[in-house]
N, CA, C and O atoms as a GROMACS GRO file, in nm:
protein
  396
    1UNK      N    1  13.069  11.866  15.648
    1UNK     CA    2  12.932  11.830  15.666
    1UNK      C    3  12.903  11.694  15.602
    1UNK      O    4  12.836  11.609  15.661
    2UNK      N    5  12.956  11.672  15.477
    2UNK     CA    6  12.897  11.524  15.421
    2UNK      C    7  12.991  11.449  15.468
    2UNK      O    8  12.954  11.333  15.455
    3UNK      N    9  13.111  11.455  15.524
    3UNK     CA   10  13.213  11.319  15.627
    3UNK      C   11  13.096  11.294  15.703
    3UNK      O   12  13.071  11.178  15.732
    4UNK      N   13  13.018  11.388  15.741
    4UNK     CA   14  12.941  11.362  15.919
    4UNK      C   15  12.824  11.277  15.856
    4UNK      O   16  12.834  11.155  15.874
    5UNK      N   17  12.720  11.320  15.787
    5UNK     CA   18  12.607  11.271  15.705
    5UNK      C   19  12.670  11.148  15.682
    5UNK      O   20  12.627  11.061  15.759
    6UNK      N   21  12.762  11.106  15.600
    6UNK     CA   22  12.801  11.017  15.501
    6UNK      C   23  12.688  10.966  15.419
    6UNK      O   24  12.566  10.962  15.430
    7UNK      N   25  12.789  10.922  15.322
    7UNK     CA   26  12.675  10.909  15.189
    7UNK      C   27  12.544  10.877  15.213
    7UNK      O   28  12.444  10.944  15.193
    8UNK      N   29  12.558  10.728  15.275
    8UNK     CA   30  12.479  10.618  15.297
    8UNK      C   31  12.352  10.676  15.341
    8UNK      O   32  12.250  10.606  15.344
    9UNK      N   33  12.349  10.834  15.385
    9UNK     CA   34  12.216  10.841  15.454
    9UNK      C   35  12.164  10.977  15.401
    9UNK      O   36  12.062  11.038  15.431
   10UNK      N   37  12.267  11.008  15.308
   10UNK     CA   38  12.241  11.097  15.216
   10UNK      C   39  12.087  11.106  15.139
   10UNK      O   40  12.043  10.996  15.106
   11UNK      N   41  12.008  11.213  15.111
   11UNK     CA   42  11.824  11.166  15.088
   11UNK      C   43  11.926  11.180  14.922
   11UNK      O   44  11.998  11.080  14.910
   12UNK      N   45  11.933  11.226  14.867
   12UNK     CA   46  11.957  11.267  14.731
   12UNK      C   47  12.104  11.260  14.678
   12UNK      O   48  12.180  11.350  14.712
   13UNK      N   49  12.153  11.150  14.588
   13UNK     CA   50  12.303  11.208  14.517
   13UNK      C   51  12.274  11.196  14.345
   13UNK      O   52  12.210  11.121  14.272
   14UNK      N   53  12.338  11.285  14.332
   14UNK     CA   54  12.312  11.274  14.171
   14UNK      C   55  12.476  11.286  14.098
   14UNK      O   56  12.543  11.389  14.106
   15UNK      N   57  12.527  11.152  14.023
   15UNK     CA   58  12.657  11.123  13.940
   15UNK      C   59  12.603  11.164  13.790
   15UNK      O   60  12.493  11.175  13.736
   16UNK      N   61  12.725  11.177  13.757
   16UNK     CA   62  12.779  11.200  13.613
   16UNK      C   63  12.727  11.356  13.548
   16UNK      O   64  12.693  11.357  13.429
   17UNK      N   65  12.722  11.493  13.633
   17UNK     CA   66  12.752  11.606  13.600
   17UNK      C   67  12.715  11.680  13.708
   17UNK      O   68  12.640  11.655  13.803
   18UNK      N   69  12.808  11.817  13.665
   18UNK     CA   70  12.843  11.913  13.774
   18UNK      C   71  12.732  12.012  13.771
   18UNK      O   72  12.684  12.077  13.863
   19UNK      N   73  12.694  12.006  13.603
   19UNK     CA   74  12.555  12.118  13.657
   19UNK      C   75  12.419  12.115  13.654
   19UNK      O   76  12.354  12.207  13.604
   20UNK      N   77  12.359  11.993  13.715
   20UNK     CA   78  12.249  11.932  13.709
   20UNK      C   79  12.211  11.975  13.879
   20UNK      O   80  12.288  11.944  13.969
   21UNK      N   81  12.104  12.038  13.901
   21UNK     CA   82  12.096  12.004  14.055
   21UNK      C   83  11.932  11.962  14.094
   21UNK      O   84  11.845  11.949  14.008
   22UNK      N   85  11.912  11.945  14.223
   22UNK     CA   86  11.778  11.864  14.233
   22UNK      C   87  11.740  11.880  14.368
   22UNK      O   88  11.806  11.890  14.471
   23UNK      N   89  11.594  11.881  14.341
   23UNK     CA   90  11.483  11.924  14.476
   23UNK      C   91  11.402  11.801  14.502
   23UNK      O   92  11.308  11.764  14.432
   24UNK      N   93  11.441  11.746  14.599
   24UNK     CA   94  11.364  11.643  14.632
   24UNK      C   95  11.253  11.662  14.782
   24UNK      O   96  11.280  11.670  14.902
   25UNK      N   97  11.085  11.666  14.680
   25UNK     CA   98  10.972  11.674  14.796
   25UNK      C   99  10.904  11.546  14.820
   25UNK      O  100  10.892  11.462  14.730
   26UNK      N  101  10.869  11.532  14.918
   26UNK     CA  102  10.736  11.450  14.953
   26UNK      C  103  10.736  11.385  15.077
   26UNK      O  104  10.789  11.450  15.167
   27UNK      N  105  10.694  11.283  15.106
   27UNK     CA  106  10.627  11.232  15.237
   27UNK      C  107  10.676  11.108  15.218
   27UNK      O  108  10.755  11.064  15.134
   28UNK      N  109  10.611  11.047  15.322
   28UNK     CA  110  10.647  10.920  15.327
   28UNK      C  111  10.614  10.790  15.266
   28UNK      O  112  10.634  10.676  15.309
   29UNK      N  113  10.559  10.832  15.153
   29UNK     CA  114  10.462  10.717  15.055
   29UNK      C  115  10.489  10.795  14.890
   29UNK      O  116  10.460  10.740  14.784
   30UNK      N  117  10.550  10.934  14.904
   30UNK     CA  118  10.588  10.955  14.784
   30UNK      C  119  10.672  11.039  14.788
   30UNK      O  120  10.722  11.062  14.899
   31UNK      N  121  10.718  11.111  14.675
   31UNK     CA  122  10.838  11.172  14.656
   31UNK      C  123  10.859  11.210  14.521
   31UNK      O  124  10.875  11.120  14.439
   32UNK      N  125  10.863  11.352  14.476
   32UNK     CA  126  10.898  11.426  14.354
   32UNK      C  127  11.064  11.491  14.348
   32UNK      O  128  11.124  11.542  14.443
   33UNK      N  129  11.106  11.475  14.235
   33UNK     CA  130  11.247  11.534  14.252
   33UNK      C  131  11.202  11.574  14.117
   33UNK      O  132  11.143  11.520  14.023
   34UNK      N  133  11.272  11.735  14.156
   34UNK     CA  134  11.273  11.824  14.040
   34UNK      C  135  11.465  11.828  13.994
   34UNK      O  136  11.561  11.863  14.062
   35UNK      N  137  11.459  11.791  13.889
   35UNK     CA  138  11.638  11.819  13.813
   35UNK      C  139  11.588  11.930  13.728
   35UNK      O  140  11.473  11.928  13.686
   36UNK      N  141  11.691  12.052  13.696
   36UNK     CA  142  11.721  12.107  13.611
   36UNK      C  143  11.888  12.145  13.596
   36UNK      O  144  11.966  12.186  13.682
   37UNK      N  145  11.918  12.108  13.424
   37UNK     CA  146  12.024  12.131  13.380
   37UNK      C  147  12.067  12.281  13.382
   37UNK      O  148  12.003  12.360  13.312
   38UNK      N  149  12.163  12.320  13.453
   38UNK     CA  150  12.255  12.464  13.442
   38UNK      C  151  12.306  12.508  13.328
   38UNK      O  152  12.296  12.619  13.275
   39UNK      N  153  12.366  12.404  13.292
   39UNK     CA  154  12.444  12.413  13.139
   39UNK      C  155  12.397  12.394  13.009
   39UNK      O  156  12.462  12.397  12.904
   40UNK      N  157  12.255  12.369  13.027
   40UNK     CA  158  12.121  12.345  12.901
   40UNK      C  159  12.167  12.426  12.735
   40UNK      O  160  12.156  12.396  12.616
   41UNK      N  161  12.215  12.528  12.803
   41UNK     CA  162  12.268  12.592  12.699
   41UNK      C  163  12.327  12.583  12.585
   41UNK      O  164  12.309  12.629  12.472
   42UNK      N  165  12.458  12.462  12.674
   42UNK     CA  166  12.555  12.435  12.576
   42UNK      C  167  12.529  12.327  12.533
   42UNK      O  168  12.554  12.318  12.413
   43UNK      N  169  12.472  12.199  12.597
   43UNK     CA  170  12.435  12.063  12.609
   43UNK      C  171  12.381  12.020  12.665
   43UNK      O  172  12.403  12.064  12.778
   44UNK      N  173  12.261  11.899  12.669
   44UNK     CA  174  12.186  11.820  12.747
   44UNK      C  175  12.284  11.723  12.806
   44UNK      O  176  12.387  11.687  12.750
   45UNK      N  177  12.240  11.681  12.937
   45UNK     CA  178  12.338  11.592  12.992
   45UNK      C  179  12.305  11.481  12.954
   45UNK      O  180  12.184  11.466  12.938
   46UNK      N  181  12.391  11.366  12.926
   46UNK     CA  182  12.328  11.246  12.933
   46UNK      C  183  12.350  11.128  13.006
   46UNK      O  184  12.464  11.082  13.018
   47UNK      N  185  12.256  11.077  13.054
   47UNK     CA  186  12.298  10.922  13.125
   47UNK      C  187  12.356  10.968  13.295
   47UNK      O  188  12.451  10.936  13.368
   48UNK      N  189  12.245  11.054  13.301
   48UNK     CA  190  12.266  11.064  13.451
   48UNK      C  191  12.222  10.994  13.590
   48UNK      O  192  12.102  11.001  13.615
   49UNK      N  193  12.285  10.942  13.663
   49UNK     CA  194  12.253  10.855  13.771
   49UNK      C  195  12.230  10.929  13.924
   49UNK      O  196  12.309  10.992  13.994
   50UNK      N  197  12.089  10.893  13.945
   50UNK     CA  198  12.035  10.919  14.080
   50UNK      C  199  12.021  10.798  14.162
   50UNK      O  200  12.039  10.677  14.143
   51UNK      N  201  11.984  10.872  14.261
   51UNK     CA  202  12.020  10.733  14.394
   51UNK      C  203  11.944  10.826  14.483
   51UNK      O  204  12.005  10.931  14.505
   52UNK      N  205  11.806  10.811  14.550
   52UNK     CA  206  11.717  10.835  14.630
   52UNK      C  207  11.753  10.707  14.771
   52UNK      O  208  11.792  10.590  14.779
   53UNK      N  209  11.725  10.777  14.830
   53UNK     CA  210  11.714  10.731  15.025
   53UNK      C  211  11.548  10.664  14.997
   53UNK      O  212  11.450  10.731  14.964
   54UNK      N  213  11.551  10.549  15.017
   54UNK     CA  214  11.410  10.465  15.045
   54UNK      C  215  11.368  10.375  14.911
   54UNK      O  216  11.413  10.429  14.810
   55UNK      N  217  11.307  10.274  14.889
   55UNK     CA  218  11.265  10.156  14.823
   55UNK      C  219  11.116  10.250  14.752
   55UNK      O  220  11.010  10.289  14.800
   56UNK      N  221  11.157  10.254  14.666
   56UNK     CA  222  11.004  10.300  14.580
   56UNK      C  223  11.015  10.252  14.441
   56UNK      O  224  11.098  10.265  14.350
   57UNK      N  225  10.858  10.170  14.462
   57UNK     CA  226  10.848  10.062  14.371
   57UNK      C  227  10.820  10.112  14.228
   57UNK      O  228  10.850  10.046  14.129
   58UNK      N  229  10.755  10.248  14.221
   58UNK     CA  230  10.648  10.310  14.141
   58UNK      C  231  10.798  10.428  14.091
   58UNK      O  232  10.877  10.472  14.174
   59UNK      N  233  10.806  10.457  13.955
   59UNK     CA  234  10.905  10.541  13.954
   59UNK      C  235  10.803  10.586  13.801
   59UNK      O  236  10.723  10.510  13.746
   60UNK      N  237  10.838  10.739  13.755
   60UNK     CA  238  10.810  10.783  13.621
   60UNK      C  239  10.860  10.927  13.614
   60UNK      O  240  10.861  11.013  13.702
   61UNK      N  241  10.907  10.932  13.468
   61UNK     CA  242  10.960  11.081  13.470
   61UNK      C  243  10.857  11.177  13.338
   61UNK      O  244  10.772  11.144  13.256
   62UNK      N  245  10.903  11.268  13.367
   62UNK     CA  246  10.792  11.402  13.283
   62UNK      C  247  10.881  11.498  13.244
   62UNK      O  248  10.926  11.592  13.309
   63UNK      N  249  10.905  11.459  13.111
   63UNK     CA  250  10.957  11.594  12.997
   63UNK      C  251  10.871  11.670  12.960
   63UNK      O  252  10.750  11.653  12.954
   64UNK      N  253  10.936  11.763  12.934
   64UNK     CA  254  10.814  11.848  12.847
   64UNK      C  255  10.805  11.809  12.705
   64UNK      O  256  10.694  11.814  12.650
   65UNK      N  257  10.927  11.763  12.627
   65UNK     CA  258  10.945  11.731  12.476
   65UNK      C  259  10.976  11.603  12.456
   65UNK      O  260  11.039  11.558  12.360
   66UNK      N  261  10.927  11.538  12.554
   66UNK     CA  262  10.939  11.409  12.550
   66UNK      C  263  10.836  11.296  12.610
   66UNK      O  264  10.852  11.231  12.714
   67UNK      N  265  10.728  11.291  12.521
   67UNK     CA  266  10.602  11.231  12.615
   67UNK      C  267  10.609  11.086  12.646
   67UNK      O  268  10.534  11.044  12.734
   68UNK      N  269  10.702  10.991  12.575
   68UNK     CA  270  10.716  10.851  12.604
   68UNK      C  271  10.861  10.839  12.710
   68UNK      O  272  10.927  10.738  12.733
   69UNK      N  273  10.881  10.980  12.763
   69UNK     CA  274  11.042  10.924  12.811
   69UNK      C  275  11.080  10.806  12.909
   69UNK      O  276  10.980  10.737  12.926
   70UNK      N  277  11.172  10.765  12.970
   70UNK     CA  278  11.126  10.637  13.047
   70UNK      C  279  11.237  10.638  13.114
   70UNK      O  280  11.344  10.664  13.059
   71UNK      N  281  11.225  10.603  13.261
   71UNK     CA  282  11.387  10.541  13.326
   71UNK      C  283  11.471  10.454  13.303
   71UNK      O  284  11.415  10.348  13.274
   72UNK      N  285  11.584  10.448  13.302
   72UNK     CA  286  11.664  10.346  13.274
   72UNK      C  287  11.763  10.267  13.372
   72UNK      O  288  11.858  10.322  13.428
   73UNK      N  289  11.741  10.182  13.381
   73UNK     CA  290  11.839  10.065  13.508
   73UNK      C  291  11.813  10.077  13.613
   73UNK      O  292  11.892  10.053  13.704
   74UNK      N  293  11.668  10.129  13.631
   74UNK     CA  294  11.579  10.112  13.794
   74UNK      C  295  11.659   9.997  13.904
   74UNK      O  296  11.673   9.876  13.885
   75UNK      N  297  11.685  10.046  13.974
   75UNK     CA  298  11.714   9.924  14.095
   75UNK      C  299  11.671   9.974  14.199
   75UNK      O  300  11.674  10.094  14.226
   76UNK      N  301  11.616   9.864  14.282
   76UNK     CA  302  11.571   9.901  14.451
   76UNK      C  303  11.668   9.813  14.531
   76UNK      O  304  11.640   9.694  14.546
   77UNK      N  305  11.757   9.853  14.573
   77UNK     CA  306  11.814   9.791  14.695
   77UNK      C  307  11.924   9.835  14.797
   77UNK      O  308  11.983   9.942  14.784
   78UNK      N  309  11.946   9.756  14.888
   78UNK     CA  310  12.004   9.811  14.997
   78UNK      C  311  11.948  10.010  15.058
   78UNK      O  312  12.002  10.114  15.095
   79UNK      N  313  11.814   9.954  15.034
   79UNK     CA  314  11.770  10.062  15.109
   79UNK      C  315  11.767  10.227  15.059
   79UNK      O  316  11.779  10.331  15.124
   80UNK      N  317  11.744  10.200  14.906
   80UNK     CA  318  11.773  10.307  14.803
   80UNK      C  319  11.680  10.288  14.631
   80UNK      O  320  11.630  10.199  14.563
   81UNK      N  321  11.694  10.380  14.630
   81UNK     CA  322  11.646  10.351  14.462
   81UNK      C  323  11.737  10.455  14.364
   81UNK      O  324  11.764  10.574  14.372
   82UNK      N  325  11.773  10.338  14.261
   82UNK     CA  326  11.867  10.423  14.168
   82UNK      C  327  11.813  10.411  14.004
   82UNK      O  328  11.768  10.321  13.932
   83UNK      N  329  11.833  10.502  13.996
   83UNK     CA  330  11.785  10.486  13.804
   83UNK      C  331  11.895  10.564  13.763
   83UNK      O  332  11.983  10.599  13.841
   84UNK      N  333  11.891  10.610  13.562
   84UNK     CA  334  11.924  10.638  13.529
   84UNK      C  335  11.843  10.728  13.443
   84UNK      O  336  11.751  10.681  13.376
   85UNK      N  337  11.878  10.883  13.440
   85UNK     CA  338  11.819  10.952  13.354
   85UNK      C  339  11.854  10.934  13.168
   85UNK      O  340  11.954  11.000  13.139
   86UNK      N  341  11.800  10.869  13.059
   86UNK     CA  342  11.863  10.917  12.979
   86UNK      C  343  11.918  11.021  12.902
   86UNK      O  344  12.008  10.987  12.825
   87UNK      N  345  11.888  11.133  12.904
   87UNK     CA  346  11.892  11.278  12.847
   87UNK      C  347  11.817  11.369  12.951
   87UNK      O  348  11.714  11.344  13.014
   88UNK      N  349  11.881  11.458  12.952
   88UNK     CA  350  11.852  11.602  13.058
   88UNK      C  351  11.852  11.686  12.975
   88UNK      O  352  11.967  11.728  12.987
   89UNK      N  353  11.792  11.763  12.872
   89UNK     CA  354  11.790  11.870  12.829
   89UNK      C  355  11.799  11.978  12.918
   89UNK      O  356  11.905  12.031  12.952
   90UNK      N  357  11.668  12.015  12.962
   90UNK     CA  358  11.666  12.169  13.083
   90UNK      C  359  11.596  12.123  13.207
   90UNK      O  360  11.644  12.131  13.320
   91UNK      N  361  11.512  12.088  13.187
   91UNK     CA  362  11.407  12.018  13.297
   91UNK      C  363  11.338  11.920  13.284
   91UNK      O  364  11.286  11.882  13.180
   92UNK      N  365  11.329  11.846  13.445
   92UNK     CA  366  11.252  11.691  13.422
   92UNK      C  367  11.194  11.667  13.549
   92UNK      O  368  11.279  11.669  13.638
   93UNK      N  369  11.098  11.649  13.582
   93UNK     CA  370  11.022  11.606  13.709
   93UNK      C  371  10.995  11.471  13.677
   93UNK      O  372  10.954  11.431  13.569
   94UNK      N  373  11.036  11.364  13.835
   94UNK     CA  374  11.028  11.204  13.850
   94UNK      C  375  10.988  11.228  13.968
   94UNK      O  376  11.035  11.300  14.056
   95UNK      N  377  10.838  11.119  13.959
   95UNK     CA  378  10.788  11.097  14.061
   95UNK      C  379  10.772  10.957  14.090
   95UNK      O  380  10.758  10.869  14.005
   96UNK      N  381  10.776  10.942  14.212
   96UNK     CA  382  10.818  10.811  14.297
   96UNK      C  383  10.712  10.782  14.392
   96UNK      O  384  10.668  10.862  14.474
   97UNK      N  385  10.669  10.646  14.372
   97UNK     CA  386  10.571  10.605  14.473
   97UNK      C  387  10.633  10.471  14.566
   97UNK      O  388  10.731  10.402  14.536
   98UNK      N  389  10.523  10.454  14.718
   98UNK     CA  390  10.568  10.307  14.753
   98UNK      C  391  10.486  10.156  14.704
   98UNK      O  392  10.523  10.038  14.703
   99UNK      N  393  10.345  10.235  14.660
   99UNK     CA  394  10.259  10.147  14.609
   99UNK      C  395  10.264  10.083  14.513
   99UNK      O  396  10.172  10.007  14.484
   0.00000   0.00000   0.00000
């Protein structure tokens, strides 16, 4: 199935751990992705890299124990947006705008 998709058109990939997974909602002017860590248990992940399908200018994330948290190494290009999570404890909602 992902030979056929291939990456490139992939809506959602998420690097650097196996038990992080993610729900990505919204429309065409926005977009929420829910991550939660599997392995929370043993360890928070850290320095995890997402890569969203579409240019969104507006990016912010929402810890629960973390009220200043912030993205790290935002890039928009070639038709994508990539950041970097710094720490994943259990759960984190990032929401994405085009405005």
């Amino acid at each position: 199935m992902r030979s056929n998709l291939t990456d490139e058109k992939r809506l959602l990939r998420l690097y650097g751990s196996d038990a992080v997974v993610g729900r990505l909602v919204g429309d065409g002017n926005r977009a929420r992705l829910y991550l939660l860590n599997y392995a929370a248990a043993r360890a928070p992940v850290e320095g995890i890299r997402i890569r969203i399908l579409g240019i969104y200018s507006k990016q912010g994330i929402v810890e629960y124990d973390k009220p200043n948290a912030r993205l790290m190494d935002v890039s928009t290009a070639s038709g994508a947006t990539e950041f970097t999570v710094p720490e994943l404890k259990v759960f984190s909602v990032i929401n994405l705008s085009r405005d």
